[in-house]
C-alpha positions as CSV (number, residue, x, y, z in Angstrom):
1,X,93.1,109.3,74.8
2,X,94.7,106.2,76.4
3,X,94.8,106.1,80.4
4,X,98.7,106.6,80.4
5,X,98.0,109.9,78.1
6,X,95.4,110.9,81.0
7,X,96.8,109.5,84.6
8,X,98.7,111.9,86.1
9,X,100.0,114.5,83.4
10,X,101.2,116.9,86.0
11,X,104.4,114.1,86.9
12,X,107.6,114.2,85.8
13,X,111.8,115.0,87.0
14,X,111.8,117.8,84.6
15,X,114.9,119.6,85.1
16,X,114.7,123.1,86.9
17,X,116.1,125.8,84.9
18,X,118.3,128.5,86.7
19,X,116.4,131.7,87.6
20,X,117.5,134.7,87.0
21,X,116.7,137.8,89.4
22,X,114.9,139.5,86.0
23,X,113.1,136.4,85.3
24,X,111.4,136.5,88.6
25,X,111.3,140.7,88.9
26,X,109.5,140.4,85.1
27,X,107.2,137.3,86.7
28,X,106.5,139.4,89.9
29,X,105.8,142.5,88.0
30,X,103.3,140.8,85.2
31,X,101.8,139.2,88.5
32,X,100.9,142.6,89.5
33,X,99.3,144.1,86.7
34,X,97.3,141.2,86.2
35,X,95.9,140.8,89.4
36,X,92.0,142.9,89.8
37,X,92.1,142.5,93.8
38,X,91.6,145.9,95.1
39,X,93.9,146.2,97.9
40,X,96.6,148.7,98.2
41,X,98.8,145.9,100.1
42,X,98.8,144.1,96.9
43,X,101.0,146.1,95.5
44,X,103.1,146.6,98.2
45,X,103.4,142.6,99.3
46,X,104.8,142.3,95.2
47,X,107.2,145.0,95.6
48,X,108.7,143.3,98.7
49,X,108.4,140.1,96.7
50,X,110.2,141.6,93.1
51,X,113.3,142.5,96.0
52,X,112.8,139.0,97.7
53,X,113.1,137.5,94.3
54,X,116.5,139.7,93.6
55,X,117.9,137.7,96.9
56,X,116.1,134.5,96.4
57,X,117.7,134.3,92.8
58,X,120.9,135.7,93.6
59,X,121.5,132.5,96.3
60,X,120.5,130.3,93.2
61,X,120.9,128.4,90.9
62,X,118.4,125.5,91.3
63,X,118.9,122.3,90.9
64,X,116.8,119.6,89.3
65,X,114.1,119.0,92.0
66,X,113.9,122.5,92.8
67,X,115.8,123.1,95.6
68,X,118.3,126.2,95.8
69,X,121.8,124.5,95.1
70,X,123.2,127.2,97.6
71,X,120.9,125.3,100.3
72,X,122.3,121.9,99.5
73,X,125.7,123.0,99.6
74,X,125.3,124.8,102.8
75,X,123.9,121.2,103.8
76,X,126.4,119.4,103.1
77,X,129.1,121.7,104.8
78,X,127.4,121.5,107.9
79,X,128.7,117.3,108.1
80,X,127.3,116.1,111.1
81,X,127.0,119.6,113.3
82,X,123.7,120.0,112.3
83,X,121.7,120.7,108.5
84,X,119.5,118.9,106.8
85,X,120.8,116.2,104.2
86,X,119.8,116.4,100.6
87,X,121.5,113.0,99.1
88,X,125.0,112.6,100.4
89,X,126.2,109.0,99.5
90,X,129.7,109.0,99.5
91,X,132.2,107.5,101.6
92,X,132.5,108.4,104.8
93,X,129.7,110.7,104.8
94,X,128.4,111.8,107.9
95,X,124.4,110.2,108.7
96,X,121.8,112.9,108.0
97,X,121.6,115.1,110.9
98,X,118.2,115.7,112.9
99,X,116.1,118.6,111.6
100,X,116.6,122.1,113.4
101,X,114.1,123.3,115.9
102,X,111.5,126.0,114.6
103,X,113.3,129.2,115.7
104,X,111.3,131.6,114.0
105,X,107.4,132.5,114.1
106,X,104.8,131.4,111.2
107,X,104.6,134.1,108.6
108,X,101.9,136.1,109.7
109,X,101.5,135.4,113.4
110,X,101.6,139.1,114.5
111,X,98.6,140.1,111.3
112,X,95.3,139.5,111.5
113,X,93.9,136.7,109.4
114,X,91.3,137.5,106.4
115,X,87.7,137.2,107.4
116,X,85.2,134.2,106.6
117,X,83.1,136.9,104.9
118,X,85.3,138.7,102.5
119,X,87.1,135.4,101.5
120,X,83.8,134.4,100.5
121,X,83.3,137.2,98.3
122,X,86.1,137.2,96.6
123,X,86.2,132.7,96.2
124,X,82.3,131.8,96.0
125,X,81.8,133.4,92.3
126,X,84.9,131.6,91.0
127,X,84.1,128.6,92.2
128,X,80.4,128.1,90.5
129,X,82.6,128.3,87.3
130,X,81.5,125.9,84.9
131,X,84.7,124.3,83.8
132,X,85.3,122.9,87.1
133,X,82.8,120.3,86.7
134,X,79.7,119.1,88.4
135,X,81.0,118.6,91.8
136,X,83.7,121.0,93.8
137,X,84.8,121.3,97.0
138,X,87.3,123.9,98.9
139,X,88.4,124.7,102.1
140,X,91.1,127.5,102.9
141,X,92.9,127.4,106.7
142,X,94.5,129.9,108.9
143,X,97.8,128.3,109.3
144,X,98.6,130.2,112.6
145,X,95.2,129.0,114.1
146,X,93.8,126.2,112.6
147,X,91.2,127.4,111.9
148,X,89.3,127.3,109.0
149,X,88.2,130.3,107.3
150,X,86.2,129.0,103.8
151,X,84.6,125.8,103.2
152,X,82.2,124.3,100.7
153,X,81.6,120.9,101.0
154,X,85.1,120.8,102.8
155,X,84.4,117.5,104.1
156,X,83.0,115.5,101.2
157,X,85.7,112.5,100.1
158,X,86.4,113.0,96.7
159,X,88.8,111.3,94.3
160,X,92.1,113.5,95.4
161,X,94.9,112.0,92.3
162,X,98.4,113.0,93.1
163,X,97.3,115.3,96.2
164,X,97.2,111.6,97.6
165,X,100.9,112.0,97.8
166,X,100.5,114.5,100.8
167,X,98.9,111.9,102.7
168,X,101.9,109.5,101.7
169,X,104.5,111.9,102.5
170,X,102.8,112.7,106.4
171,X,102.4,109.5,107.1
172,X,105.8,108.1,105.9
173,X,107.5,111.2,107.8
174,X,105.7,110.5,111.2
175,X,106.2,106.6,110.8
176,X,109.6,106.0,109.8
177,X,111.4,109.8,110.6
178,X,112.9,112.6,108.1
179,X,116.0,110.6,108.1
180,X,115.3,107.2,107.8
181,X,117.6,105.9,104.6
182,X,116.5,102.9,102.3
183,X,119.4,100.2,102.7
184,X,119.9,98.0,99.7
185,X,123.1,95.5,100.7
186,X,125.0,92.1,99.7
187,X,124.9,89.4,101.6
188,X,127.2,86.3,100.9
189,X,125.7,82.8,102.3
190,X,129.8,81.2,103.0
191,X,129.0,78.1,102.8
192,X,127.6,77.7,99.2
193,X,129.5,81.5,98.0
194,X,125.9,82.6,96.6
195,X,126.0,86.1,97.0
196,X,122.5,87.9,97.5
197,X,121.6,91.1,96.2
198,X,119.1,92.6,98.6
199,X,116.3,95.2,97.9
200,X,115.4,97.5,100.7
201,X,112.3,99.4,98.5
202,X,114.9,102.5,97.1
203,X,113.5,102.8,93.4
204,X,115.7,105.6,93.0
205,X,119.0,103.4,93.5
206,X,120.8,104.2,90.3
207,X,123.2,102.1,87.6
208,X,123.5,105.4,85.9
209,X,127.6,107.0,86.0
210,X,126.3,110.2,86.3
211,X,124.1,110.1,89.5
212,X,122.8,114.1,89.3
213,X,119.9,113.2,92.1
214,X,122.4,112.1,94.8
215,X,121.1,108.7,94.8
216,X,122.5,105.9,96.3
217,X,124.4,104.1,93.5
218,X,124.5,100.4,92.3
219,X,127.8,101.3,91.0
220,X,129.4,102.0,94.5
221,X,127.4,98.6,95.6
222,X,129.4,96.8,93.4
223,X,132.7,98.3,93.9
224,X,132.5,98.1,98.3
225,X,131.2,93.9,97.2
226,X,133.9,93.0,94.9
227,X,136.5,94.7,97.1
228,X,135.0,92.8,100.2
229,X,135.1,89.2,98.1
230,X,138.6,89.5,97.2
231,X,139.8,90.7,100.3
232,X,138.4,87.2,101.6
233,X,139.9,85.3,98.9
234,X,136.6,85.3,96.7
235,X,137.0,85.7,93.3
236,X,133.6,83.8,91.7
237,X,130.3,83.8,93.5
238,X,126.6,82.8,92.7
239,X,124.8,85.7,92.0
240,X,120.7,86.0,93.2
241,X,118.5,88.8,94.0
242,X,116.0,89.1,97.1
243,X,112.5,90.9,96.8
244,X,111.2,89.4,99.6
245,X,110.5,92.7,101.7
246,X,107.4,93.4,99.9
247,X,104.5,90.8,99.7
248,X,101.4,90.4,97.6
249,X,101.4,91.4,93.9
250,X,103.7,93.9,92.4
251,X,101.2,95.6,90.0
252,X,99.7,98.6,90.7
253,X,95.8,97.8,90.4
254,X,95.6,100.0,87.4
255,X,97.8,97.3,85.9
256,X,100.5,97.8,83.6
257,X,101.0,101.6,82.8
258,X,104.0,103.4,81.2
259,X,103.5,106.1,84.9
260,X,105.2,103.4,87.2
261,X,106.9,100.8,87.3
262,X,106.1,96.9,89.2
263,X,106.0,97.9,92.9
264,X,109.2,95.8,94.0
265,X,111.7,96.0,96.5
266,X,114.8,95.8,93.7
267,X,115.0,98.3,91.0
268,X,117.3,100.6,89.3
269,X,116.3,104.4,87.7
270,X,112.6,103.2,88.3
271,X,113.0,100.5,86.0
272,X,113.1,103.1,83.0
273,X,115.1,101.2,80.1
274,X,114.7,104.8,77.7
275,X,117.5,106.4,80.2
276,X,114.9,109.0,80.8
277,X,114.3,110.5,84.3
278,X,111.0,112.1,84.0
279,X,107.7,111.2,82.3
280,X,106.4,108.4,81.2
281,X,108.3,106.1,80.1
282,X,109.0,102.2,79.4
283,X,110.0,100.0,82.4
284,X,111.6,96.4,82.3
285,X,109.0,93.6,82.5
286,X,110.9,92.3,85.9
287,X,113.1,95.1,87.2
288,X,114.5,93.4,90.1
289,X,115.8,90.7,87.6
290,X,117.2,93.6,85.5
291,X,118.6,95.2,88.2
292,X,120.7,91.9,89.3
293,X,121.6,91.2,85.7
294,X,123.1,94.9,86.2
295,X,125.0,93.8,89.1
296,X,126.4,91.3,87.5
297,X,127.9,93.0,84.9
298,X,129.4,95.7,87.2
299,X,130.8,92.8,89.2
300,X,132.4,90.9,86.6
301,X,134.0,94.8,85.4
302,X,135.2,94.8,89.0
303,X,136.7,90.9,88.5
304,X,134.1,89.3,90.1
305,X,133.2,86.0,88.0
306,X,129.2,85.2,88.3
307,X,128.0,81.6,87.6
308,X,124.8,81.5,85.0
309,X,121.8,84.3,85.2
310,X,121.2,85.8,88.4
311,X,118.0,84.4,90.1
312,X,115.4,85.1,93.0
313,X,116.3,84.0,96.5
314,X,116.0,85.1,99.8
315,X,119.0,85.2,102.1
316,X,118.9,83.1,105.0
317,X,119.9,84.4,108.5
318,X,123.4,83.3,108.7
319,X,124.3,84.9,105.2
320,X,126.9,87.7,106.2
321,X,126.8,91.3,105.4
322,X,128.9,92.2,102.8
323,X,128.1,95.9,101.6
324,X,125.4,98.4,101.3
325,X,124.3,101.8,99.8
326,X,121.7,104.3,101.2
327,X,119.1,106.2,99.9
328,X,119.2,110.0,100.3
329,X,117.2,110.6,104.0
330,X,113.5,110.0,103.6
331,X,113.0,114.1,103.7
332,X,115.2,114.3,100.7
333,X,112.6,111.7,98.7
334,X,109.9,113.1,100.1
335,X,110.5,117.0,98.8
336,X,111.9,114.9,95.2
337,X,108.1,113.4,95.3
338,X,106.3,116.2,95.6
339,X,107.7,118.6,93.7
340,X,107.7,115.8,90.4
341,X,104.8,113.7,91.4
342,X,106.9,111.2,91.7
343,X,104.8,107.7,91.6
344,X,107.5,105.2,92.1
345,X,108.6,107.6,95.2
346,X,105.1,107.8,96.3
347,X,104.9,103.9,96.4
348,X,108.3,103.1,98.1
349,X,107.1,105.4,100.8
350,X,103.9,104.1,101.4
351,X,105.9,100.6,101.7
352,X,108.3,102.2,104.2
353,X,105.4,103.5,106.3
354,X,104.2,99.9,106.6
355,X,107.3,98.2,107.1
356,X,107.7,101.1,110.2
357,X,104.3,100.3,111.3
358,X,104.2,96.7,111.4
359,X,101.5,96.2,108.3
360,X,101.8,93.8,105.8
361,X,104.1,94.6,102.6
362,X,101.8,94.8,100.5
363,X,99.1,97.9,98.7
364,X,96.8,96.7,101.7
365,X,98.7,97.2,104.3
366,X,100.2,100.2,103.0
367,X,96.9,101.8,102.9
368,X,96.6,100.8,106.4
369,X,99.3,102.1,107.4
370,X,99.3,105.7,105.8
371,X,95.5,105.8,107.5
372,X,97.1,104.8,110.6
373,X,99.4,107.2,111.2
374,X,97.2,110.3,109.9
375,X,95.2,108.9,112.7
376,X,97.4,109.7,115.2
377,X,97.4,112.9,114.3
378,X,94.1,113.4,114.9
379,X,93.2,114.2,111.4
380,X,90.4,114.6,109.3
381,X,89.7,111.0,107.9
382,X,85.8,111.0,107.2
383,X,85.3,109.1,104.2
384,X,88.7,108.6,103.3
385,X,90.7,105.4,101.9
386,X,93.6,104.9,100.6
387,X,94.1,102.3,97.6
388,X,97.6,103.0,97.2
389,X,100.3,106.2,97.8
390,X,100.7,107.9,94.5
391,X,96.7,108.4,93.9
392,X,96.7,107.0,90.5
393,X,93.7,104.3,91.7
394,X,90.2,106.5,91.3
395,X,90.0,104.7,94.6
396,X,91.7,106.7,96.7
397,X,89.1,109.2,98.6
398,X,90.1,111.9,100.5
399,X,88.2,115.4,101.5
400,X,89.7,119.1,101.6
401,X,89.5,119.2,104.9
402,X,91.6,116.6,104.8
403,X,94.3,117.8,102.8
404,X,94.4,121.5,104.3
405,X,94.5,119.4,107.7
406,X,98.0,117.8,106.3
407,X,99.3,120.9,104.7
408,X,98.2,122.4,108.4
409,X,100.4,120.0,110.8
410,X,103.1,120.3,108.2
411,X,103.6,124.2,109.0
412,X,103.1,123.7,112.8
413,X,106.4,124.7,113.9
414,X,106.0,121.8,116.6
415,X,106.3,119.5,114.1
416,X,109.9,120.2,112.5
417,X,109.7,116.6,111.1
418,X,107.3,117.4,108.6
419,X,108.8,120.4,107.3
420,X,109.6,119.0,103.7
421,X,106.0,118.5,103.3
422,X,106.4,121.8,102.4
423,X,109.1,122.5,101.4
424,X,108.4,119.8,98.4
425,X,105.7,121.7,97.0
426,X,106.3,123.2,93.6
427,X,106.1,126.7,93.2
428,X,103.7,128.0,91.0
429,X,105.2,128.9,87.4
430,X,108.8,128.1,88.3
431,X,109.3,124.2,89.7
432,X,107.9,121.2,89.4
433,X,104.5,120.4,88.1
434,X,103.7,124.1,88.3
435,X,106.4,125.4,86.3
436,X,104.1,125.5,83.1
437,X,100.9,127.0,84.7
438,X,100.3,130.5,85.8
439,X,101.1,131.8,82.5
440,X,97.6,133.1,81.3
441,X,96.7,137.0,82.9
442,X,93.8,135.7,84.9
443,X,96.4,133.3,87.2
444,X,99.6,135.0,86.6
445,X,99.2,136.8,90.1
446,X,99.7,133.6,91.4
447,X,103.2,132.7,90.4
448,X,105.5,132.5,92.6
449,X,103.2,133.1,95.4
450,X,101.6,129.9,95.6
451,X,103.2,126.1,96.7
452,X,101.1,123.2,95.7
453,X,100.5,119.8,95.2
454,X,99.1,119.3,91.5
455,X,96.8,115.9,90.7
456,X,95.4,115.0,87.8
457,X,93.3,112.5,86.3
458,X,90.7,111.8,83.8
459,X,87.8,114.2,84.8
460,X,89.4,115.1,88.0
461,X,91.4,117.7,88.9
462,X,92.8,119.0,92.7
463,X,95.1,121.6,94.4
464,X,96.2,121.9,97.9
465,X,99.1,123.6,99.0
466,X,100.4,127.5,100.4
467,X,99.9,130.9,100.3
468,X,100.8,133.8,102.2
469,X,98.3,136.6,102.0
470,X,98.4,140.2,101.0
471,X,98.5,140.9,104.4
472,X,101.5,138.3,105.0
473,X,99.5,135.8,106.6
474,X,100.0,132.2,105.9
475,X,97.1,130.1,104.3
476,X,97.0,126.5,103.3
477,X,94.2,126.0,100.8
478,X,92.3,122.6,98.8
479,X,89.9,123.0,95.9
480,X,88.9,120.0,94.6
481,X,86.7,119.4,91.5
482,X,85.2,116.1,89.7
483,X,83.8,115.4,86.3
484,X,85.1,118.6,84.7
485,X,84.7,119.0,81.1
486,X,88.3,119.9,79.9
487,X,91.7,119.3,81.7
488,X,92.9,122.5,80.7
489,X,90.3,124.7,82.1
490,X,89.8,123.0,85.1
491,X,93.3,124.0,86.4
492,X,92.7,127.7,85.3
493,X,90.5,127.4,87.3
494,X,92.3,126.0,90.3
495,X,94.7,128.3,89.6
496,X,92.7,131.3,89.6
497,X,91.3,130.7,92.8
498,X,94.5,130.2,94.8
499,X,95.9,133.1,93.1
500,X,92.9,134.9,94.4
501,X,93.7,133.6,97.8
502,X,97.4,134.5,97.5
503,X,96.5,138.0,96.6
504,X,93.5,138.7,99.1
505,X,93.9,140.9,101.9
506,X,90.3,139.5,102.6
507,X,89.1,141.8,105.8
């Protein structure tokens, strides 16, 4: 099996089918006659969640990352009064709006939390499973407290795959803010009319007409420039491209690999030249070259005559602003991330947390960085490294304690800005990476219950994310396993024991 067959399975922009209340009623029921937990609050917590389900499908559908459409649209009619913004580009738009104070409690606060004891009972025989590989480690967390409630070997650095994302996504939130947007822009140098087309690091900038992501378009770029030109009396300009922003080399140090594309500052679609949005996929050997040769096409639709082949260049500081396009607000591609593994995502954000933090431009500095700011926050970081911010390098070490300690400061309600840490995860069964697990009868009691972060590599196999309890309290979890035998198995296994988690009154 080749390492792009292997690396990261779990990723992809899969589109999220519409649920229907039955779907999820049917889901919630099968849940509950699978599940062997002996506590009469089981059934009750799936009742309330078949009638949550009712409501929670009824304010549907979903669109393609996951997110309820009826949210986005609420968003978006909130303009600059207040909501959060999921992607709006257009004209005249108002800027994302700053995230809403924590009004309510943490699910749970007024329940007791599930003992150390009887979470051991019910976690310790499923985790000496065989299929899970030589070495495991897991650590479950009162989110309410802190405090941490099961650990083995919770603080032993282990490879972590695609959970490295969660470290990304903390860091890039606390660095550069929830609504930080990625700028890409024209700049025209007057005196010699080359006219420079200027990466900011948004690999989701799109050439695509149909834009269903609310990503900021190169289509738009191009109509704001050529309307700018000729309103100045420009009809033909030079055309280059400016990757400058990032330093070092654009290759991933896995090299080449159909997962991701070069790490530049200029792309389109994520360089993908099948027209695909999700999996892997082919990417152009120099994307910000393809990206200006797109330009120029769009340009010379809009009347806009470009001498020769676009080349590399860097504008100089007296080149003037013509026009520029926005990414959707870094929440936005953080939640998009997480809830596809998103690679190309994972890597622009790592870049935009050095960039905010003063580090070089480069995989080094964006490890830096990311370690930096999780620093700060006074985190776990025994042992841990960061080689790059998707966690395809085996490289990458983090522990569990670790990631329950990001999951942990992204549900302190203190912490607002960190809120679509969580609200990224996929849900298990439905969205995302977990929309094709939690089928078999041993899991099933999982879905819908539990959020998490999926990662996947060759041999290794890691899931951190959310629970609430039986008991309605709410539990952030890591289990983390190395050299298992057999993909497959291994995330049964993951996925049995945060079902068991989910379903575990525990006292």
């Amino acid at each position: 099996m080749s390492l792009t067959q292997v690396c990261d399975r779990e990723r992809g922009w899969s589109a999220v089918p519409e649920l229907k209340a039955s779907q999820l009623v049917k889901s919630v029921a099968k849940a509950v006659a699978g599940s062997k937990t002996k506590h009469v609050t089981v059934g009750a917590t799936a009742v309330g969640l078949a009638l949550a389900a009712v409501v929670a499908a009824s304010a549907g559908p979903w669109d393609a990352s996951g997110q309820r459409k009826a949210e986005a649209d609420r968003s978006a009619s909130q303009g600059s009064g207040g909501g959060a913004d999921h992607g709006r580009t257009s004209p005249g738009a108002p800027s994302a709006a700053p995230s809403a104070p924590a009004v309510l409690a943490a699910p749970g606060s007024s329940v007791p939390g599930p003992t150390k004891r009887a979470l051991a009972d019910v976690l310790d025989p499923l985790l000496k499973d065989a299929s899970l590989g030589t070495h495991r480690t897991a650590a479950v967390v009162d989110a309410v407290t802190g405090k941490r409630l099961y650990g083995k070997s919770s603080g032993d650095a282990l490879t972590p795959a695609s959970t490295t994302k969660l470290a990304t996504a903390v860091a890039a939130l606390t660095a550069a803010g929830p609504d930080h947007r990625i700028a890409t822009r024209t700049a025209l140098e007057k005196d010699s009319k080359e006219l420079v087309l200027i990466g900011g690091g948004d690999p989701t900038l799109t050439a695509r007409e149909k834009n269903p992501y609310g990503a900021a378009g190169l289509r738009t770029l191009a109509d704001e420039t050529a309307a700018s030109l000729k309103a100045s009396g420009t009809t033909e300009v030079t055309l280059s491209y400016d990757t400058s922003l990032y330093s070092g080399t654009p290759w991933h140090p896995i090299g080449p690999n159909e997962n991701l594309a070069q790490v530049t500052a200029l792309m389109t679609d994520e360089a993908r030249t099948d027209g695909s949005n999700s999996g892997p996929a082919a990417r152009a050997a120099d994307p910000a070259a393809a990206a200006a040769g797109q330009f120029a096409d769009l340009l010379h639709a809009r009347g806009i005559k470009t001498k020769g082949e676009p080349g590399p260049s860097k504008a100089s500081g007296q080149a003037e602003d013509v026009a520029k396009v926005e990414s959707p607000p870094l929440s936005a591609l953080v939640e998009r991330m997480l809830t596809n593994s998103d690679n190309d995502i994972a890597e622009a954000l790592a870049r935009q947390t050095a960039i905010a933090a003063d580090e070089s431009h480069d995989f080094d500095g964006a490890g830096k960085a990311v370690k930096e700011q999780l620093d700060k926050l006074r985190l776990p970081l025994s042992g841990a490294h960061f080689a790059d911010g998707s966690g395809l390098d085996r490289a990458d070490k983090v522990s569990a304690d670790l990631l329950t300690g990001l999951l942990a400061k992204a549900a302190d309600p203190a912490r607002p800005e960190l809120r679509a840490v969580l609200t990224g995860l996929p849900v298990a069964g439905f969205t995302g990476t977990l929309s094709n697990r939690y089928g078999d009868a041993a899991d099933a009691s999982g879905t819908g219950l539990v959020r998490a972060k999926t990662g996947t590599l060759t041999g290794v196999n890691t899931l951190a994310g959310t629970v609430v309890d039986a008991d309605g309290r709410l539990l952030v979890f890591a289990f983390m396993t190395q050299d298992a035998p057999a993909p497959q198995s291994a995330q049964a296994g993951l996925d049995r024991l945060a079902s068991s988690v989910a379903n575990c009154g525990c006292r």
